[in-house]
N, C-alpha and C positions, 0 to 999 in steps of 0.2 A: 737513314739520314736523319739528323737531330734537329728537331721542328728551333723555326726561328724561335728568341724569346722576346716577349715583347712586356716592357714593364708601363701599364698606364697609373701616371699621376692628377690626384686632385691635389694641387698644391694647398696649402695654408694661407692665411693671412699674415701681415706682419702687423709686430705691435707700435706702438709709438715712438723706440727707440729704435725700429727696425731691424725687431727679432723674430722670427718664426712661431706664429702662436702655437702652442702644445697644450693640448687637454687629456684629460686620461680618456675620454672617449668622443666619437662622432656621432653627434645627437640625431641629429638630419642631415643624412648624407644624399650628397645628390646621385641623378641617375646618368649622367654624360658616360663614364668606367663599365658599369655593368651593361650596358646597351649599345658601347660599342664591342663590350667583349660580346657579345653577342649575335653577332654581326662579324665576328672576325671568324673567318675560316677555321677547320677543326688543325689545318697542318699551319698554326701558329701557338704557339704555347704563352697563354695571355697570364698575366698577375695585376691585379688591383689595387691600389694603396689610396688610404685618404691623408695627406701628410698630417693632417690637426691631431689626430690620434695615434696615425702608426708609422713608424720609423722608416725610411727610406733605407733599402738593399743597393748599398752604393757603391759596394764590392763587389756584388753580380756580374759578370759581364752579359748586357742587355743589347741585344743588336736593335732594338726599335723602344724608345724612350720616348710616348706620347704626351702630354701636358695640353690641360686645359686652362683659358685664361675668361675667370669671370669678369675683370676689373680692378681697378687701381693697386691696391697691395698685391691682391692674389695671382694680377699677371706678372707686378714686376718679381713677385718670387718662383713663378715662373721661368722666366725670366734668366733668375738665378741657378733655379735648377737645372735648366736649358746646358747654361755654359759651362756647368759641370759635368756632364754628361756627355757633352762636344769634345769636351778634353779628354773622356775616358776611352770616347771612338764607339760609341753609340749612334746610334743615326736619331736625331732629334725632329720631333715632329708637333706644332702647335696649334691649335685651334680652339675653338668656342666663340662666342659671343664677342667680348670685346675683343680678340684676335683677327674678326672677320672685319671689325669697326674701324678697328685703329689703322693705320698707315701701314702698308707693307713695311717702309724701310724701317718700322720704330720695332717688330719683330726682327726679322732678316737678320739682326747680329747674332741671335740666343737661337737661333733653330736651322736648322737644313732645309726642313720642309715647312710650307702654312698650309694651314686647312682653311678654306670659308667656307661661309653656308653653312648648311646641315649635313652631319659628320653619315648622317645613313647614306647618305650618294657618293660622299668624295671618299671617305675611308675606305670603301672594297676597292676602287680606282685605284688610292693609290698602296695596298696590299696587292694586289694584282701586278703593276708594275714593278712593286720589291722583288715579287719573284723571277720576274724577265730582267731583274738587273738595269732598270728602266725608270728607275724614280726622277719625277720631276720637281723642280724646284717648289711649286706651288700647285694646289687645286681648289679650283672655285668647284661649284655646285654649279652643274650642269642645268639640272631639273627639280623640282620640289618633290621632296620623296614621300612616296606613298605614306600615309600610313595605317594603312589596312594592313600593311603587307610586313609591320614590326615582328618580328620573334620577341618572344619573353626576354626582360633582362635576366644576363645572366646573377643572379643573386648568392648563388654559391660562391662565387667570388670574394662575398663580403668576408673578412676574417671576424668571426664574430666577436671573438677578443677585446677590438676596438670600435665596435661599437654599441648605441645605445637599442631600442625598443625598435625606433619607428624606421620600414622600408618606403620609398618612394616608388610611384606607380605612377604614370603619365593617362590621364585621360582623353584630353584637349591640349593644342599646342599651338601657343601664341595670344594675340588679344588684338580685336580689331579696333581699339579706341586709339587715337591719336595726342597721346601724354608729348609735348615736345623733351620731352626730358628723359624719357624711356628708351633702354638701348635693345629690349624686348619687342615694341611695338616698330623701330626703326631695324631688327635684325629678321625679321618675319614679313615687314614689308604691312602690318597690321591684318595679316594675313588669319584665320581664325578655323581649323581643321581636327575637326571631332572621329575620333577614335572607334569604332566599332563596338558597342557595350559587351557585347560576347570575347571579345580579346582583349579587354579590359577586365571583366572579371576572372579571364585566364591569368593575366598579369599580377592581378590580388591574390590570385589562391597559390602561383608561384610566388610572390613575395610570404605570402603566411606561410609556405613550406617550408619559408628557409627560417622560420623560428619565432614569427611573428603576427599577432593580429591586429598592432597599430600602422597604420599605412597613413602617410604622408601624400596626398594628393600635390605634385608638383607644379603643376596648372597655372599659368600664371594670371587666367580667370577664370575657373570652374563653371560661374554661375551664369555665363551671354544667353545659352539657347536652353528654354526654362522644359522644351520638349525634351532634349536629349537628357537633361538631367531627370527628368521625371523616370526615364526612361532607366536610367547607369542608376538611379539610386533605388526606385524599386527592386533592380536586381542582385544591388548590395542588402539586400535588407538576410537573405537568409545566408548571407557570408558571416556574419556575426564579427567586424571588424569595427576599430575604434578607429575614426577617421579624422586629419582635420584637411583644410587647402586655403586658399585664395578666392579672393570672390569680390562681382562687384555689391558696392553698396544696396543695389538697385533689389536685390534679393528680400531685403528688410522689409519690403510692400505686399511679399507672397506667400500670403501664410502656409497656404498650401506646401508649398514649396521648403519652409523651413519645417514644417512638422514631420515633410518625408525626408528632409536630409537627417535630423534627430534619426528617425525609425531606423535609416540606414547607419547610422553608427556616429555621424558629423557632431563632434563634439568643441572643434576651434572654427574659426573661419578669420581671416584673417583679410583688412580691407583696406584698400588704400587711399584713406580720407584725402593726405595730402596736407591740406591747410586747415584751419577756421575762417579763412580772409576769403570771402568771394574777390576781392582784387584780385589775390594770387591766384586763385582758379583761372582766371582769364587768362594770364602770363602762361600758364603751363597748357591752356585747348582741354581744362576739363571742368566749364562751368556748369556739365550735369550734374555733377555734386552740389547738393544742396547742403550747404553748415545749419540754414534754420530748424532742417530735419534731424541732424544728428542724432541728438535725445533721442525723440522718437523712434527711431531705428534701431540704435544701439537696446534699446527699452525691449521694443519688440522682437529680437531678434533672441536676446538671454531669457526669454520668457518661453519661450519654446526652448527652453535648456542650454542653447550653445553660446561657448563663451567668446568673446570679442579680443581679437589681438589687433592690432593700426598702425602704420605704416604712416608718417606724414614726415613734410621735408619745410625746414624753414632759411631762410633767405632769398623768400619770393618777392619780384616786384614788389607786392603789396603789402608786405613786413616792413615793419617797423621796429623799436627798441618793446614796445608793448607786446608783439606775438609771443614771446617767454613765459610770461606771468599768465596771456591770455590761456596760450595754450596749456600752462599748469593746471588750472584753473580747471578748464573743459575734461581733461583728463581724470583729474582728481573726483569730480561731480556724476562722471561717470562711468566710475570706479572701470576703466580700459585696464583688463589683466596683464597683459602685454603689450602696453606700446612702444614702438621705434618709430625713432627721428632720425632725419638725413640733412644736412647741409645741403643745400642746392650744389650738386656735384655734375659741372657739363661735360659729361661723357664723351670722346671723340668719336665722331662719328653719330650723333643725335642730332637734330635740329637745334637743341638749346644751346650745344656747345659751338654750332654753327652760329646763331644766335649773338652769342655773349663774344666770341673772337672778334667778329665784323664790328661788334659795339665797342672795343676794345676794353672788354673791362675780363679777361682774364690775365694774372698777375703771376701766377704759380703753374708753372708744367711739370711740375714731380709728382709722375703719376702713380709715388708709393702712396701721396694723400689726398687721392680720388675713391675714398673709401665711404667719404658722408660724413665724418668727425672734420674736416679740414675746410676753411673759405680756401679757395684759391681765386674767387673772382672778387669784385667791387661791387658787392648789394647796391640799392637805390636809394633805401633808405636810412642806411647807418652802417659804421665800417665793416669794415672784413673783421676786425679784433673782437668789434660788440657781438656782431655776428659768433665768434666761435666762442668766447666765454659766457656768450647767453648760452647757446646749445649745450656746454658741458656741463653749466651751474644747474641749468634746466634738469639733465637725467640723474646727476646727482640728488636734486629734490627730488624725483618724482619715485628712484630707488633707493631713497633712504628707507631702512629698516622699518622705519616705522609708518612711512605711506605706500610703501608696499605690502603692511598688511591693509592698512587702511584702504588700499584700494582691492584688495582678495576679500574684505571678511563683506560675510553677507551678501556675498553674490549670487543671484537666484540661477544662472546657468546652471544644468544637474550634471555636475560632473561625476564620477566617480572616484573615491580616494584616490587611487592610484595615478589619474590626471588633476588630481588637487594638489599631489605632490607634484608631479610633473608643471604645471602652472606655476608653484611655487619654486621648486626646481630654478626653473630657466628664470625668474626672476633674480634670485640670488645669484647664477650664473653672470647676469646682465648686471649688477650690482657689483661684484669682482672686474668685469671686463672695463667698466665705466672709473672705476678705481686704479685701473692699469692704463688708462687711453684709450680703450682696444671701444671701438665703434660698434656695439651690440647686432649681432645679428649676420656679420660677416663671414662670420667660421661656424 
């Protein structure tokens, strides 16, 4: 008998005209595809695709067509994938993060099936049921799944073809800080669940098997418990892996801490400042960030070799017409190798976007420009317009040609060529996207 096939999609982004972004490869690719093939019975014949890089098999006939939805572009092409695959007589199945967020009925037209929660409980459910001819319409997550009990992603999967260096390996999952903004800390419940270091460095040496030693720590805060990490990073140290991830700020105070992440291979780290405005901090429930520390952090932190990438969102409460030029300014001073900006974007299903509906100041529900390049609400302090041609005039400065070296040269972080190019790399990449509309960091 001829095993089901089941084709799993990471869909793409769209671009500003609302086209499907295409690159010749997938730089960071995530781990949702290989972890549930992994997890998937041996009598299913699984195939992976990342759409940004590799073409979708649309002639196949695929009896089980999964799709994951990160948010705003990436689900409504989703979305889009969904209804083509319905029409081909595929059984259509969706989930991730903002799929578990969003309204049943705003899925329900593009899929058969929804997934909520975390796909390690509900996916064998509802694989189990396909075979008794028994699928339900929908499955929530029962229980919070273990995760001692992960198998390795499966990484052969990836077609190497398309893509780039770095595999992703999960250590920790979730973040117990309460960001009202975050659909991470509202999909986890701020829930915060550490990995086993022994099956974590099993996961690293399957990811270097499949042809790699840059790992991508997918983490959405590596750095909360300073134990466990002393712990995962002494043990990386004789894996000889180049590493970056996510982290909170709060790491920059621990020398200790940043000497053995270097040792271990951590060469990005990547934080999510957020604002300069302590107003804004209030608005968003994360006044532990200190902005008069910044400098100092960021100082200390590249002095022990690792370079600085930042994460921050403008049209906070406490923005103004001045946060543009402010925040050029703070960037440029301290020369941040990679930073990304977000619109204040109310996610359904967060607190914020609960938030701003009751205030009545959301204006736009087309959830293709819930990406972070787009106002769709009414800021406090200046319009929705200033708001979004501040943000684009903003990355266009700060990725011009020539402040993008200025903020690469001379930076004491010890990277290696190979990630000097890479740093420069994804810069120019973000330089192209910012030139096309495409919201850095999306794909």
């Amino acid at each position: 008998m001829e095993k089901p096939k089941i084709l799993l999609i990471s869909p793409t982004g769209l671009d500003s005209k609302g086209k499907p972004i295409i690159q010749r490869k997938t730089y960071l690719p995530g781990l949702t595809m290989p972890q549930l093939a992994a997890i998937t019975p041996e009598n299913f014949d699984v195939t992976c695709i990342s759409e940004t890089s590799e073409p979708i098999p649309w002639n196949v006939k695929w009896d089980i067509v999964g799709l994951t939805g990160m948010g705003g572009a990436g689900v409504i092409r989703a979305y889009q994938i969904g209804d083509i695959f319905k029409k081909k007589g595929s059984l259509v199945v969706m989930g991730g993060i903002a799929i578990s967020l969003f309204d049943e009925e705003m899925t329900r037209p593009h899929t058969d099936v929804i997934i909520t929660g975390e796909a390690e409980d509900t996916w064998p459910r509802f694989l189990s049921d396909y075979l008794k001819n028994d699928v339900k319409p929908i499955y929530k997550m029962e229980k919070v799944p273990d995760v001692t009990l992960f198998p390795p992603p499966s990484y052969h999967k990836f077609n190497a073809k398309y893509y780039g260096k770095w595999r992703p390996v999960q250590a920790t999952r979730g973040c117990p800080f309460p960001c009202t903004f975050c659909s991470i800390s509202e999909f986890f419940k701020r829930s915060y669940r550490k990995r086993p270091v022994d099956q974590v460095i099993r996961d690293v040496r399957a990811a270097k098997a499949s042809g790699s030693k840059y790992i991508a720590f997918i983490d959405d805060n590596i750095g909360v418990d300073f134990n466990y990490c002393r712990e995962l990073w002494t043990a990386l140290i004789p894996e000889k892996i180049i590493w970056a991830s996510q982290c909170s700020l709060q790491i920059a105070k621990e020398d200790e801490m940043l000497e053995l992440a270097y040792d271990s291979g951590c060469r990005i780290l990547s934080f999510g400042v957020e604002t300069i405005n302590e107003a804004s901090l209030a608005h968003i429930d994360k006044e532990w960030n200190d902005p008069h520390n910044y400098e100092k952090a960021f100082s200390n932190i590249k002095s022990f070799g690792i370079e600085i990438s930042t994460e921050m969102i403008l049209g906070l409460d406490g923005d103004d017409e001045t946060v543009f030029d402010r925040t050029f300014d703070f960037i440029m001073k301290n020369k941040i190798a990679l930073p990304r900006m977000y619109i204040l974007t109310p996610v359904p299903g967060t607190p914020m976007y609960k938030e701003l509906m009751a205030e009545g100041r959301i204006f736009d529900h087309d959830f293709q420009k819930y990406v972070g390049g787009s106002a769709v609400f009414h800021p406090k302090n200046m319009t929705a317009k200033t708001l979004q041609d501040g943000y684009w005039n903003l990355y266009k400065r700060l990725y011009s040609t020539k402040n993008i070296l200025k903020r690469l040269k001379g930076n004491p972080a010890n990277l290696s060529t190979y990630m000097r190019l890479f740093v420069f790399g994804t810069n120019m990449i973000y330089h192209d996207h910012i030139r096309r509309g495409i919201t850095p960091g999306i794909v």
